[in-house]
N, C-alpha and C positions, 0 to 999 in steps of 0.2 A: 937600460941594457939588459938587466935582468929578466925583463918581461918578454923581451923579441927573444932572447937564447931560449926560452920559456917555449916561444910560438915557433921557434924555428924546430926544437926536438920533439914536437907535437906535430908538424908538420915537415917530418925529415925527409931532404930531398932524395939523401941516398938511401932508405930505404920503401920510399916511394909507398907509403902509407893513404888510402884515399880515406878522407873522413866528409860526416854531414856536417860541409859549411860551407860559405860561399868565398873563403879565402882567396888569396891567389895563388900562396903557393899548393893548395889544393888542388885546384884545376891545372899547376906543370903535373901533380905528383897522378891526374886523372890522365892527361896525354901522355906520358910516359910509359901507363899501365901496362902490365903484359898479361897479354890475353888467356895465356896458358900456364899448368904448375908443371914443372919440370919432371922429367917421366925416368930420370938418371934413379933416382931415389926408391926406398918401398914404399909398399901402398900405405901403411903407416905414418911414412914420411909426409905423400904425398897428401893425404888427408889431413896431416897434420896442416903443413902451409897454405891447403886451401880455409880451414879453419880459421889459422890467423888470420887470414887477409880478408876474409868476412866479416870478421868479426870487430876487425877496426874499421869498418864502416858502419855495420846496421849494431847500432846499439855500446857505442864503444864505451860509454859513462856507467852502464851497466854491467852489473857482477857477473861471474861467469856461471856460478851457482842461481844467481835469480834468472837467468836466464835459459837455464837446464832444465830450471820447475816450469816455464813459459812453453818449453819448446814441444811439437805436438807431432806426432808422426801420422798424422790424418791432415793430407793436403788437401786443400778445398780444389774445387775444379769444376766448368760450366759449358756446355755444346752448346753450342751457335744453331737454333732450329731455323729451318729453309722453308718458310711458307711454300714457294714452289715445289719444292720437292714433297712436303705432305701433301697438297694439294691436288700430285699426280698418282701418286703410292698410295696402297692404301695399308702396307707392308708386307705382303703375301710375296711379297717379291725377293724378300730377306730370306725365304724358304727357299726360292725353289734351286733345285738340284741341275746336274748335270745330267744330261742328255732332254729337257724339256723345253729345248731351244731357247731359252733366256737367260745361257750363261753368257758370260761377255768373251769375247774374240782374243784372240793375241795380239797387242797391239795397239789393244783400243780401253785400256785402263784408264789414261789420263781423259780423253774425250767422256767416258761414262761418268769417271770422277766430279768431271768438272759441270756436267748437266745436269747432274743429279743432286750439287750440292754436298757430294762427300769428299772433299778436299783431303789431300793424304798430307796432311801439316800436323808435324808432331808438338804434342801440346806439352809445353817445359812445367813438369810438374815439379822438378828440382827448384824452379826460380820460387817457390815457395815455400822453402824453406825458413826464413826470417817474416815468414807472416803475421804471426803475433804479436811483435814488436809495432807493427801498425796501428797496432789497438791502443798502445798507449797515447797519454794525454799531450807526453811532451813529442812524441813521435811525430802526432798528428800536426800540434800548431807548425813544428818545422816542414811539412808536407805540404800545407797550405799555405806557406812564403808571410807566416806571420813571424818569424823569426830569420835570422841569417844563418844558423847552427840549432843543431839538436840540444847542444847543453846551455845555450840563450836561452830557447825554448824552457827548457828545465830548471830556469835563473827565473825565468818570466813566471811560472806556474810555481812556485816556493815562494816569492814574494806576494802572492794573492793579486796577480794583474790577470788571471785567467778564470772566466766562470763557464760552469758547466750545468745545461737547462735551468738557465737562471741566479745557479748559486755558486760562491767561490767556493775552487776547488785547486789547494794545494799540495796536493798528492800526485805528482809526476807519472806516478806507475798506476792510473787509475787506465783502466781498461774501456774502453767506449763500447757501446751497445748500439746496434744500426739504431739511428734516428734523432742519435742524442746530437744537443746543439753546443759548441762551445766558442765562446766567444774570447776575446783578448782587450785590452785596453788601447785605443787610437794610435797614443801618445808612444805607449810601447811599441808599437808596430813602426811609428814613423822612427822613430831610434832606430829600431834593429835592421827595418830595411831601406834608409837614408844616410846620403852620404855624410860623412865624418867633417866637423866642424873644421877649415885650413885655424891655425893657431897663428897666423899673422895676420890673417883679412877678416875672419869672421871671430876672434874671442867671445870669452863667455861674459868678460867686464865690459863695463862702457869705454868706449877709446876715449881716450882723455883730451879735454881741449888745449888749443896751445895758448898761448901766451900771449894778451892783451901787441905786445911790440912786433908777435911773429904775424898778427896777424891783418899786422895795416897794410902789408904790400900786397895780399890780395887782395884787402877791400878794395884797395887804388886799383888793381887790376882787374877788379870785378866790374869797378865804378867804367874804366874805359871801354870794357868790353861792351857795356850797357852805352856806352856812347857812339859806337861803330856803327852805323848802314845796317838794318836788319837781310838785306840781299848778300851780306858774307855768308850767312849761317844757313844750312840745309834746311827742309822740314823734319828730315830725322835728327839733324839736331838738337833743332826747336821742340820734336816730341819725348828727346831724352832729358833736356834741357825742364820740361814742364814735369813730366814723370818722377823725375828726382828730387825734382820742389814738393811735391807730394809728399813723397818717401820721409825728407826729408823736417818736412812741419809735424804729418802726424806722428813721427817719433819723438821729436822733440817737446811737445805738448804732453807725451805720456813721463819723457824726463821730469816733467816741471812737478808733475802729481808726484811722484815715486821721491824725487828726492826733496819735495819741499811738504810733502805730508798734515806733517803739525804745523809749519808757519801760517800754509795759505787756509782763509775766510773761507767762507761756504759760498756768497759769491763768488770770488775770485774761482773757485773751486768749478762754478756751473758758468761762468765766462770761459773757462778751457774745454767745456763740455759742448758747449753750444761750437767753439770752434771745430772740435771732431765732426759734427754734423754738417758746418758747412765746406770741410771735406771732402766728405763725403758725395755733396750735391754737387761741388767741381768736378767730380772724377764721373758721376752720373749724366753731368753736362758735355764731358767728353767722351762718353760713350757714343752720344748720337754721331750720325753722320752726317759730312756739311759741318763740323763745328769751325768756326769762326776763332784764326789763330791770334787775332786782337781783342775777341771776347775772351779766351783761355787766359792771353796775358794780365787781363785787366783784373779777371778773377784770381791769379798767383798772386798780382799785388795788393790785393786787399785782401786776403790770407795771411801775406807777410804782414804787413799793417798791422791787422787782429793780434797777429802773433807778439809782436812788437810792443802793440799797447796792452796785452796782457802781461808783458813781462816786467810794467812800470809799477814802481811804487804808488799809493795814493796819494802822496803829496805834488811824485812827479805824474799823474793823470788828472789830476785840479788844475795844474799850470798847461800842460797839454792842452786841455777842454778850452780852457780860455783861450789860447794862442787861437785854436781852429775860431773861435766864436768869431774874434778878431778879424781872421784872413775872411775875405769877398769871395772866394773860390773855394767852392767845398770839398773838391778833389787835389786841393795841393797837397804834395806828398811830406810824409812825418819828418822833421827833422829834429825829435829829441833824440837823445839817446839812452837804451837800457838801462836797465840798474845792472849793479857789477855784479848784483848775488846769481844772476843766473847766466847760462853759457851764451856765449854769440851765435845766430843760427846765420849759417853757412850762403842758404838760400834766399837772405834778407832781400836781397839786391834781384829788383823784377827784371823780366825776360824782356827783352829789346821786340818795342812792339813793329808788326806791318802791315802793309794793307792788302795782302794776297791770302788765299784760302786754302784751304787743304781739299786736295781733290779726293776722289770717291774712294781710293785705294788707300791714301794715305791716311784719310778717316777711320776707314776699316783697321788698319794696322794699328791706330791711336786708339781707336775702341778693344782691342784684341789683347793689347798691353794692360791698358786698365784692368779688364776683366782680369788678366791674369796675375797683375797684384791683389787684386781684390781677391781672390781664391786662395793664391799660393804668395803672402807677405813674407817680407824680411822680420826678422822676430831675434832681439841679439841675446835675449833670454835664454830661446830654444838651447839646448844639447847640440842638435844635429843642423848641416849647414840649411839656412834658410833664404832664398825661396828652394824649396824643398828637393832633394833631384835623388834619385835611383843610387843605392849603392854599388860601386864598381864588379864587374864578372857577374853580376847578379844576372842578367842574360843568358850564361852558359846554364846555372841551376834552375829556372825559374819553369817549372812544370807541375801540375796538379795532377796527381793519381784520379784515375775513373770513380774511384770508392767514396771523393769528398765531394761536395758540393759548398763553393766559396763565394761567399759574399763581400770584396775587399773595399765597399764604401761605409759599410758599417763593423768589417776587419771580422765578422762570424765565417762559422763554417758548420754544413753539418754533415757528419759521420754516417752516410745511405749504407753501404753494409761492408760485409767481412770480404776482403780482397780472395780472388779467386782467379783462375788460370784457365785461360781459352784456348784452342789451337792454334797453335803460333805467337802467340803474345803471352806474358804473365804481366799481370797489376801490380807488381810488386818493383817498384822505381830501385832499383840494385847496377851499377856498373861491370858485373864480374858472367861471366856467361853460364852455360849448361852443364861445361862441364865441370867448373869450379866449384857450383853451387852442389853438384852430384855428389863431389867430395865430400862436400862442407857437413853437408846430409848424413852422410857414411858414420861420419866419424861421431855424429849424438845421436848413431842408433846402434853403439854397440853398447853391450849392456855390462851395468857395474859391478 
């Protein structure tokens, strides 16, 4: 309770504060905004409020004295050159006077403006105001959407998850120089901009198994479903049905390592390894197209099997081996049972075989899933929820200043040069307009 009262006075509705971050209630307190500062008050006044209200956006973690030393009263700014129009001019034409017949007409301002290339767009040299603050280190990675928030950002870069041309660099207020490369940690990036773990479906502990007695009336009703007509069940649900047998073994193979560590032999040890790999080659086998939905089944049941007689003691895999030597039929299916030191796996119980295919589409969709566990797995380790998805309103923030150049499969970026103001546009990513910013200006240029 402490922590939301915490985020709610930090993002107060009724004073309608915009800060860098991708909150929610940031983006009511952005639709809300008022465009203008109120003209009742002095100029004083009014300079003051546009002040504030900049100043809780660009840089708001920042002192207002380090920020005074930053602040520069030399706006940068860059004309848009017109191949056509040099190409025609050769500027003699900037000279000539009235009465030499090449003045322009009444009238005819916009038509000359506009062939010639000199658009009458006034260039917002105000929006540059908070330019230097760009420079910084923690400024930037939030600019580059490797953070959610400017003071993540500055949480990121103090803990030495940030390096810069190669080296780490934990000094928040270091200043970039065009060209420099700074990079971020993956791991960090998928935290800051991945959605939040749900604290009932995805914890951070293993869900615990149930109870030997809870859990006969599913096997019994696993066992009948496995006894029904395979023409009940879709092919989509035959491809959820094999996908989650997947999910499903190779998690529980990495339980068996994690929690049985010091017990299990160095065999036993490369018998669970050898099962990851064949895995692996189910899910590579269901990639093709045309896969065969009685060769997929056949492969989950000798996965489960594997799994099965890995999880036997050696005394009970000496009586196992015999029994098999015994039986005439060398596909009849296992019927010992586990040992009790390790958990029941859910998916033991194979998929009700048939004799029909998977058509070309529904192959594609079966190869389209795999791929995409394979890329983007469930992981119950992680922090953040997995398989991996976009943090919420991240859509309304998510835009790259002209200045950076980002690379977000290996999460770098690098710094091309110092933000600068064109006609009609300014580089400088600000919510608050021309004249706000005119204010904001006013008021760190009177002198002390």
């Amino acid at each position: 309770m402490r922590c939301e009262r915490r985020i709610l006075r930090y993002h107060s509705l009724k004073r309608g504060r915009v800060r860098q971050t991708w909150n929610k209630h940031n983006m009511y307190n952005l639709l809300k905004m008022r465009s203008s500062i109120s003209v009742n008050g002095t100029f004083f006044q009014q300079k003051w409020a546009a002040k504030a209200a900049t100043r809780a956006y660009h840089g708001e973690h920042i002192k207002e004295k380090q920020w005074e030393r930053m602040f520069s009263r030399r706006l940068l700014s860059a004309v848009n050159m017109d191949p056509a129009y040099m190409a025609r001019y050769d500027g003699s034409e900037q000279a000539a006077g009235r009465g030499s017949g090449r003045d322009v007409k009444p009238g005819k301002e916009k038509s000359v403006a506009r062939n010639t290339g000199n658009a009458n767009a006034m260039t917002p040299y105000m929006q540059m105001t908070f330019a230097p603050q760009e420079r910084r280190l923690d400024i930037a990675v939030f600019r580059a959407l490797f953070a959610s928030s400017a003071r993540q950002a500055r949480q990121f870069v103090v803990h030495g998850a940030v390096k810069v041309n190669g080296k780490k660099m934990q000094h928040p207020g270091y200043l970039l120089n065009p060209g420099d490369l700074f990079q971020v940690e993956p791991e960090k990036v998928m935290i800051a901009t991945g959605r939040k773990k749900s604290s009932k479906s995805e914890s951070l502990n293993a869900p615990k198994e149930p109870a030997a007695e809870e859990e006969a009336e599913p096997a019994e009703e696993a066992t009948e479903a496995a006894e029904q007509p395979a023409e009940e069940l879709s092919p989509e649900e035959l491809k959820a049905q094999y996908l989650e047998g997947l999910k499903q073994l190779h998690q529980h193979a990495k339980k068996i390592i994690e929690a049985n560590k010091e017990n299990l032999s160095g065999g036993h040890k490369k018998d669970i390894r050898e099962l990851s790999k064949k895995i692996k080659e189910a899910m590579n086998k269901g990639r093709k197209v045309g896969t065969n939905v009685e060769e997929t089944g056949d492969d989950m049941q000798n996965l489960a099997a594997l799994m099965a007689h890995l999880e036997l003691t050696p005394a009970e895999r000496k009586e196992l081996q015999q029994e098999q030597e015994q039986q005439q039929s060398p596909s009849a299916p296992i019927t010992s049972s586990p040992s009790p030191d390790y958990p029941q796996l859910k998916s033991r119980t194979p998929p009700p075989k048939t004799n029909s295919k998977f058509d070309e589409l529904e192959s594609q969709v079966l190869k389209r899933l795999l791929e995409e566990e394979k890329i983007n797995p469930y992981d119950p380790s992680k922090p953040y929820a997995t398989p991996w998805r976009p943090r919420p309103y991240m859509s309304v923030f998510a835009f790259i200043p002209r200045y950076l150049e980002v690379n977000p499969k290996i999460c770098a970026a690098v710094y091309l040069r110092h933000p600068v103001a064109r006609p009609g546009q300014s580089e400088i990513p600000t919510p608050f307009n021309t004249g706000i910013s005119q204010l904001a200006f006013n008021w760190y240029l009177r002198r002390r």
